[in-house]
C-alpha positions as semicolon CSV with decimal commas, in nm:
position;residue;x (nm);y (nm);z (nm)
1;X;0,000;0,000;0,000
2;X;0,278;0,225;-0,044
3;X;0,184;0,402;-0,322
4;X;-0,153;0,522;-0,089
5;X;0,054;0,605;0,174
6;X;-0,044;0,987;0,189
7;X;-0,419;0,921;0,179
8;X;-0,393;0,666;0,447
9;X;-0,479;0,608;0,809
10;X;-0,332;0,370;0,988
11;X;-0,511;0,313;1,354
12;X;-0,325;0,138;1,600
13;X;-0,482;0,047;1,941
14;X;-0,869;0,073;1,887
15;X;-1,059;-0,204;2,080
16;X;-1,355;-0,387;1,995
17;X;-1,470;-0,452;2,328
18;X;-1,862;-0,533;2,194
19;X;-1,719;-0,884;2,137
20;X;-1,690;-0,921;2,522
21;X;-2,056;-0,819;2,603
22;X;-2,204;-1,159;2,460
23;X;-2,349;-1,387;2,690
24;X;-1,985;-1,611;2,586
25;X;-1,753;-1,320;2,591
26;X;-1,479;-1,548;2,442
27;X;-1,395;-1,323;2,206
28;X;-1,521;-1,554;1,935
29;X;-1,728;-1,332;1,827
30;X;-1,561;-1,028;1,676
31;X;-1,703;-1,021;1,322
32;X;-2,040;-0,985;1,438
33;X;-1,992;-0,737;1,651
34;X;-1,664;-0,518;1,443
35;X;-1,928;-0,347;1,215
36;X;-2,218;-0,327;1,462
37;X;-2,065;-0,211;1,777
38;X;-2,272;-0,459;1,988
39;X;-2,249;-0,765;2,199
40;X;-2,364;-1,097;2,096
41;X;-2,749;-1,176;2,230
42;X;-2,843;-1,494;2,382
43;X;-2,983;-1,781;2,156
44;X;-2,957;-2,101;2,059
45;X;-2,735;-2,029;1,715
46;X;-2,456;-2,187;1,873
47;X;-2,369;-2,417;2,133
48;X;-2,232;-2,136;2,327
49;X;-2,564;-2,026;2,332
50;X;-2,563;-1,783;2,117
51;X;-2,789;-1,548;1,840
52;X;-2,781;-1,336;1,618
53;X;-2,741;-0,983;1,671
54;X;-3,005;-0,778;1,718
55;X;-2,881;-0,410;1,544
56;X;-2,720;-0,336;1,162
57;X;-2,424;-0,344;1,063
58;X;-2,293;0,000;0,980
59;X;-2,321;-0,083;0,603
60;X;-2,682;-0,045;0,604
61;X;-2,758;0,336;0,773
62;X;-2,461;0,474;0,537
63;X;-2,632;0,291;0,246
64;X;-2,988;0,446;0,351
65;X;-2,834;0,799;0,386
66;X;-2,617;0,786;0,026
67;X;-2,744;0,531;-0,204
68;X;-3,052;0,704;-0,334
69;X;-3,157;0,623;-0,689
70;X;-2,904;0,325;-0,696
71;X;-3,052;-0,060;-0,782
72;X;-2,860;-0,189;-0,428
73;X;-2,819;0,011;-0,094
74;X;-2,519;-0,207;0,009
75;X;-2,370;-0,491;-0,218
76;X;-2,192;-0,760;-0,015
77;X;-1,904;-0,986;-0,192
78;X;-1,703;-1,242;-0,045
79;X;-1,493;-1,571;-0,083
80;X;-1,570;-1,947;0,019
81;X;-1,619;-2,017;0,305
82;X;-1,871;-1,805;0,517
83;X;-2,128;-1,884;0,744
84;X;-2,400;-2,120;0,582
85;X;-2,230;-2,187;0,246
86;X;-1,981;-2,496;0,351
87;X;-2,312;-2,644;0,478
88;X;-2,160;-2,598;0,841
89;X;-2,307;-2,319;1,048
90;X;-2,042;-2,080;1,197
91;X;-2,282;-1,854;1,324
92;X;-2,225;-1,502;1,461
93;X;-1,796;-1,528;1,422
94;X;-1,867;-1,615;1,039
95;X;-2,059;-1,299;0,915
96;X;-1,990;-0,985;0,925
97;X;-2,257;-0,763;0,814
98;X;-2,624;-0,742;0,958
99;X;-2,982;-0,583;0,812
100;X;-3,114;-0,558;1,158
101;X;-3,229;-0,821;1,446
102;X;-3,156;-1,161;1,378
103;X;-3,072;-1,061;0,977
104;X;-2,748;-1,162;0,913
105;X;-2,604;-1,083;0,541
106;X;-2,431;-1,395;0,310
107;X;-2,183;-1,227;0,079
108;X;-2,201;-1,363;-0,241
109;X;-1,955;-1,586;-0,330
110;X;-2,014;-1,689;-0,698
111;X;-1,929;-1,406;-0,918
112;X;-2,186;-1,520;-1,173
113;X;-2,444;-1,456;-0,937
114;X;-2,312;-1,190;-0,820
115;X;-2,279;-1,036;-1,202
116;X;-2,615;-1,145;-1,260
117;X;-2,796;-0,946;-0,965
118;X;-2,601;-0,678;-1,032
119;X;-2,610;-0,598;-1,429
120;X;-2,942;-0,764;-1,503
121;X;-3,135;-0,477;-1,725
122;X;-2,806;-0,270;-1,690
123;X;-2,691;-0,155;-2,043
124;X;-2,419;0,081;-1,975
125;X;-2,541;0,296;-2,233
126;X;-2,387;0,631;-2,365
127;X;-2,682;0,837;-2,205
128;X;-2,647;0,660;-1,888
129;X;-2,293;0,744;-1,876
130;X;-2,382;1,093;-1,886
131;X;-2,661;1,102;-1,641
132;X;-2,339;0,956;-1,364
133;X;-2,067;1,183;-1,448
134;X;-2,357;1,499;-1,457
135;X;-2,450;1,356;-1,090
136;X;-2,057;1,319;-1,026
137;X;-1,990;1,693;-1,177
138;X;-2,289;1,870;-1,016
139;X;-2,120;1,937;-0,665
140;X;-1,798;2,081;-0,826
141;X;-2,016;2,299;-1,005
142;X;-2,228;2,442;-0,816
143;X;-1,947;2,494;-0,557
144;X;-1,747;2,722;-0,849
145;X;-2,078;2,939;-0,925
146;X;-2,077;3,013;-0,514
147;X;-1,748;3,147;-0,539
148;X;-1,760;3,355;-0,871
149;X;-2,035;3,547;-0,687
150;X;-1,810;3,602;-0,428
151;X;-1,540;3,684;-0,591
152;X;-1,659;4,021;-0,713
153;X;-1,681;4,098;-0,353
154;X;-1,318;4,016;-0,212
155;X;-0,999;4,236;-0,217
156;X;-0,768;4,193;-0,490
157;X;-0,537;3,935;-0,313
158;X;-0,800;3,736;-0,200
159;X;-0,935;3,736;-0,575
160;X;-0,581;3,566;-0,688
161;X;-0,609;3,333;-0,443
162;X;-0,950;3,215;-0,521
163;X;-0,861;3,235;-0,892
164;X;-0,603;2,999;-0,848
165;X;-0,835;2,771;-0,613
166;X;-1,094;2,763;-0,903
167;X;-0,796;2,680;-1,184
168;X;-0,765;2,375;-0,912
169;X;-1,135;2,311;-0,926
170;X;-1,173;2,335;-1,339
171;X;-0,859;2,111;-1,346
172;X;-1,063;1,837;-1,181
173;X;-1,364;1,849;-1,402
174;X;-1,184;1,870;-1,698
175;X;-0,976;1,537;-1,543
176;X;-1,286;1,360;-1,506
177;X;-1,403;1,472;-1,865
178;X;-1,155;1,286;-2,064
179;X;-1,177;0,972;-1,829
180;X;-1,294;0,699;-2,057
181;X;-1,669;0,595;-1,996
182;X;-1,629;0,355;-1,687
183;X;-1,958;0,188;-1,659
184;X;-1,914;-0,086;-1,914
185;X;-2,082;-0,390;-1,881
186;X;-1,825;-0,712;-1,848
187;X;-1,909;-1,004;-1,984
188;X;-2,044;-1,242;-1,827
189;X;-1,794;-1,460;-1,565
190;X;-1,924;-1,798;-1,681
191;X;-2,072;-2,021;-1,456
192;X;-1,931;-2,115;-1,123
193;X;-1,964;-2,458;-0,968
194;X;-1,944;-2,539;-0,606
195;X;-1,618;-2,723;-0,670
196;X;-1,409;-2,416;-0,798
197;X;-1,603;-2,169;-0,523
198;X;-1,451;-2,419;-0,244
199;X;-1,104;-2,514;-0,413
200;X;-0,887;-2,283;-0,286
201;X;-0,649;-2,254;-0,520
202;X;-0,871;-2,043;-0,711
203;X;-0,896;-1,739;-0,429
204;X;-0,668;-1,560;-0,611
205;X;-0,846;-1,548;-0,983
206;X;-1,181;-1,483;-0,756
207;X;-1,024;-1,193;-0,537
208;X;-0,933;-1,026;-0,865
209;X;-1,264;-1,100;-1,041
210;X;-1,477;-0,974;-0,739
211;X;-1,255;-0,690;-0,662
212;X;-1,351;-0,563;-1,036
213;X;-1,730;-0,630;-1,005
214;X;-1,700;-0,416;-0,714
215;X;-1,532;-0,156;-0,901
216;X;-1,773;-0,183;-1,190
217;X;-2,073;-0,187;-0,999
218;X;-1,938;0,126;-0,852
219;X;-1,843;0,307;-1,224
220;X;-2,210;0,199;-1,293
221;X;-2,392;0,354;-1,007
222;X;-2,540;0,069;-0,903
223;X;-2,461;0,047;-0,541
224;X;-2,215;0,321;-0,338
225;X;-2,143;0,075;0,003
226;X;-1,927;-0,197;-0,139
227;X;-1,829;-0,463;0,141
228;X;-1,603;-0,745;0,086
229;X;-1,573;-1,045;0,343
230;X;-1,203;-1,253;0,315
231;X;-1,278;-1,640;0,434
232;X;-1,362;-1,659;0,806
233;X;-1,093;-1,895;0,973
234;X;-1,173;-2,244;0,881
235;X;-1,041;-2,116;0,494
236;X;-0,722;-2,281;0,356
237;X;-0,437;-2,076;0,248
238;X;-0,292;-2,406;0,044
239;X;-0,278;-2,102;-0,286
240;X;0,007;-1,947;-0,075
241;X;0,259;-2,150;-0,181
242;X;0,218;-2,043;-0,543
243;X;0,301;-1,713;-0,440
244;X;0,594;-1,780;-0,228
245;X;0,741;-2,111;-0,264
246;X;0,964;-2,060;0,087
247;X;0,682;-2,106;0,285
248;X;0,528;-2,427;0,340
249;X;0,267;-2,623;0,546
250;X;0,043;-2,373;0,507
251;X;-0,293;-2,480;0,600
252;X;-0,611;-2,373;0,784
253;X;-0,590;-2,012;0,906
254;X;-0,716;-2,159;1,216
255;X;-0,501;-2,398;1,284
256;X;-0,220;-2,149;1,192
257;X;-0,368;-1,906;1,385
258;X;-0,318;-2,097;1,716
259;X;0,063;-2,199;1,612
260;X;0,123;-1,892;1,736
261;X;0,060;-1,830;2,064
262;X;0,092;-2,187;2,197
263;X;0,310;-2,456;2,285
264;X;0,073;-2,745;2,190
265;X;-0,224;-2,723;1,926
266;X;-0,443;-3,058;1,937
267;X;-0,151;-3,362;1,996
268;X;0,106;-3,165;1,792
269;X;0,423;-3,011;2,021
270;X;0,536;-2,683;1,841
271;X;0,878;-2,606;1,861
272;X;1,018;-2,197;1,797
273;X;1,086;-2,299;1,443
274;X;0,696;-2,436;1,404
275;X;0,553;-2,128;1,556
276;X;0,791;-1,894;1,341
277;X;0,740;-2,057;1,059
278;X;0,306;-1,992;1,104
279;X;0,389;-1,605;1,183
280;X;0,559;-1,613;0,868
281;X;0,300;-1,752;0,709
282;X;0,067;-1,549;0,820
283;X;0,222;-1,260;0,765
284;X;0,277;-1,376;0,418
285;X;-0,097;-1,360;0,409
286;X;-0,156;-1,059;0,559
287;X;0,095;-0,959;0,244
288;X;-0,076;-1,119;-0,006
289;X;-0,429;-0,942;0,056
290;X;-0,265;-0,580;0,086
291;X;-0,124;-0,609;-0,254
292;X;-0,493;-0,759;-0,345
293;X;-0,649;-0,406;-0,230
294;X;-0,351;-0,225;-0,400
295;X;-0,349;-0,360;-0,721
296;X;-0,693;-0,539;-0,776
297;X;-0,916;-0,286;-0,602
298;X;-0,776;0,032;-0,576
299;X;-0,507;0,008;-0,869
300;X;-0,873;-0,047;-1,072
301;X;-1,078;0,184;-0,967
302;X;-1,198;0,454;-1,181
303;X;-1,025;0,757;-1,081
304;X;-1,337;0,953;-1,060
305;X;-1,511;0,671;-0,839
306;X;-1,166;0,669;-0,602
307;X;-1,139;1,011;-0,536
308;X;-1,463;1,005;-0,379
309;X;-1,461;0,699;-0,212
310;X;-1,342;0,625;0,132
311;X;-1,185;0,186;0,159
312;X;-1,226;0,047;0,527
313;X;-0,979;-0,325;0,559
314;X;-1,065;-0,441;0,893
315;X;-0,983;-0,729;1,111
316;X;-1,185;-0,851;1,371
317;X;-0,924;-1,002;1,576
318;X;-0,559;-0,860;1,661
319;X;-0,464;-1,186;1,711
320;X;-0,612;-1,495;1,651
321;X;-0,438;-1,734;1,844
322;X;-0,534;-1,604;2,148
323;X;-0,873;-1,508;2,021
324;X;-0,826;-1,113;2,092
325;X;-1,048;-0,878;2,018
326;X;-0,811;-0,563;2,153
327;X;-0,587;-0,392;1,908
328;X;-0,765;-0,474;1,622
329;X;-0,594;-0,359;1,292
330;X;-0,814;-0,070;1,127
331;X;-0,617;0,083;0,778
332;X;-0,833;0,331;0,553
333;X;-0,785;0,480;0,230
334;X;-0,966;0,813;0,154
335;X;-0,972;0,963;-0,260
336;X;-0,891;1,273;-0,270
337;X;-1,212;1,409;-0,304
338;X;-1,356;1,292;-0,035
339;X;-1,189;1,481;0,219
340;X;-1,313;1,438;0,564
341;X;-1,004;1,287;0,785
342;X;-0,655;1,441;0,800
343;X;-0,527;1,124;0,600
344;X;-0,141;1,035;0,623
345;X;-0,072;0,933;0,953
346;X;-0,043;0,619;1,202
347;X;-0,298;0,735;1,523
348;X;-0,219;0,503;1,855
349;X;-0,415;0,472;2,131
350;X;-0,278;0,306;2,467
351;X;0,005;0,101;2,411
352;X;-0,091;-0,256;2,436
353;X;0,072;-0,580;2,194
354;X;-0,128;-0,838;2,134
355;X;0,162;-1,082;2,178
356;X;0,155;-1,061;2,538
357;X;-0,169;-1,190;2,707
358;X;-0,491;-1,238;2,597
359;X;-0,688;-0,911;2,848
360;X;-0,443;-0,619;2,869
361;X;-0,476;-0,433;3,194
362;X;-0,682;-0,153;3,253
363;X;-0,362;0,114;3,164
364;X;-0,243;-0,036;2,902
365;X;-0,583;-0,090;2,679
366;X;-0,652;0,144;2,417
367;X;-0,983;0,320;2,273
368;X;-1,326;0,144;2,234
369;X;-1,426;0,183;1,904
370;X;-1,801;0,248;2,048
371;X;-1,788;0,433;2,407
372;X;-2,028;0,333;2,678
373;X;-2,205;0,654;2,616
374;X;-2,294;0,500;2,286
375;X;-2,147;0,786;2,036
376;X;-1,890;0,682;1,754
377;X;-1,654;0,958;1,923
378;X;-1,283;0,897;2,047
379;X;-1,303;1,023;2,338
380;X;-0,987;1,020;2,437
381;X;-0,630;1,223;2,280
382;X;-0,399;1,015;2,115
383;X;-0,037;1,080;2,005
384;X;0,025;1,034;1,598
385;X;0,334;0,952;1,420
């Protein structure tokens, strides 16, 4: 991602302490609660006893307040496996995204379907094309005519420095101009079966295929809340080793997961080399999906749909050996357009490493992502570097 480093933010130390508020408060249950900001509710879901939660993910009030006029509020994406479509239920720590109470969201997984919802009765047209860069334009022009009026009212400096601001603002529209029409329809994936969802070894051709109907269905104004959800942690990273051939054994991100932080997983004794070996692995992973984002998502993106875009990757966990839910890794990407955080910087919050037990004390945790007072505020100063 260094090529977004400038329009980044990086936050280090924000807590997702609604995954302790569940009736197991095992921590099992950060993806349900990352995107909601609430605990778990009782039920019968899983044998912890268990439900579903009971509020929306935040997905679904940003798609109310923005997606106006557009076929989907929120389109949801994802790769094999996630909660009901191994035939296993993983319940509330396999989905991530909610409609409401008890309304949990299954990405879509085939791309054909996926394609199919999307661009049925969607022609991409040369008119339509118009009527989305017009929409796109509109703010950037009614934002000059304000300041020509006020222009004639300002002292000569002032005026130059407006001038110039405006040059800035006609640059832009005359950028997005000579962009070549984005919303083209693809043609069609081809069909998907069940065997090539669940090998594997074909994550990486999916990624990249998803990653453009995302950007597509973006170009084509056809949803503007695009969520992706990576495999939950019974997936198999075996497609690793085509990408680095120095790292081996890699198997369930589960399994890997917990050759991390332990001595002995199941009847297997790991020794140093075992449990550096699964770091590397992981990080390998961790790796693998940034360059993903960089060059499949964001290197694709039309430029006039990135600059006014804002990318959320999330993790539920900080570390998943351990099963923590503090520290959880937050990175955003904001287009230039869109201009609402000071981007650019790595924020940190308390100053706790998930290597080194699984509940940090009191002083050393960092922020709650959602305060007791229930606001979305930090409410606390933190030091940025």
């Amino acid at each position: 991602l260094q090529d977004y480093k400038e329009r980044m933010l990086v936050l280090d130390g924000i807590d997702n302490m609604a995954a302790y508020t569940n009736s197991a408060a095992s921590g099992h249950f950060g993806c349900s609660t990352l995107w909601t900001g609430h605990g778990i509710p009782e039920g019968d879901v899983r044998s912890e006893g268990v439900g579903w939660p009971e509020h929306a993910s935040i997905d679904q009030p940003i798609g109310a307040a923005v997606g106006e006029g557009t076929k989907f509020d929120a389109f949801h994406w994802g790769l094999y496996p996630t909660t009901f479509a191994s035939g296993s239920n993983q319940g509330p720590n396999g989905v991530a995204h909610h409609r409401g109470e008890g309304q949990f969201i299954e990405p879509e997984i085939y791309p054909d379907r996926a394609f199919e919802r999307l661009f049925d009765g969607v022609t991409g047209d040369a008119e339509e094309i118009a009527r989305i860069r017009r929409e796109r334009g509109s703010v950037l022009d009614v934002v000059r005519g304000e300041l020509r009026r006020v222009r004639a009212e300002l002292p000569s400096g002032d005026r130059d420095r407006l001038d110039a601001h405006l040059d800035g603002i006609r640059l832009i529209e005359e950028r997005l101009t000579q962009l070549q029409p984005s919303c083209i329809v693809p043609d069609h994936p081809g069909a998907w079966e069940a065997s090539q969802i669940r090998d594997f070894r074909n994550h990486p051709e999916m990624t990249s295929l998803q990653f453009r109907l995302m950007n597509l269905a973006l170009a084509c104004d056809l949803t503007r809340v695009a969520c992706f959800h990576w495999s939950h942690s019974e997936g198999t990273g075996n497609f690793m080793e085509d990408e680095d051939p120095s790292y081996s054994n890699f198997g369930s991100f589960h399994v890997l997961s917990h050759e991390l932080s332990y001595d002995v997983v199941g009847e297997r004794t790991l020794s140093d080399a075992d449990r550096d070996l699964a770091r590397r692995n992981m990080s390998n992973l961790t790796q693998w999906r940034a360059r993903k984002i960089a060059d499949d998502l964001l290197g694709t993106m039309p430029q006039d749909v990135f600059d006014k875009s804002l990318v959320v990757w999330a993790s539920e966990m900080s570390e998943g050996g351990t099963h923590s839910n503090y520290n959880v890794p937050l990175v955003m990407v904001q287009g230039d357009d869109f201009g609402y955080f000071n981007t650019g910087r790595h924020l940190r919050w308390g100053n706790y490493d998930p290597l080194d037990n699984f509940r940090p004390p009191v002083g050393e945790r960092g922020e709650p992502m959602r305060s007791e007072e229930h606001t979305s505020e930090l409410q606390s100063p933190c030091s940025s570097r």
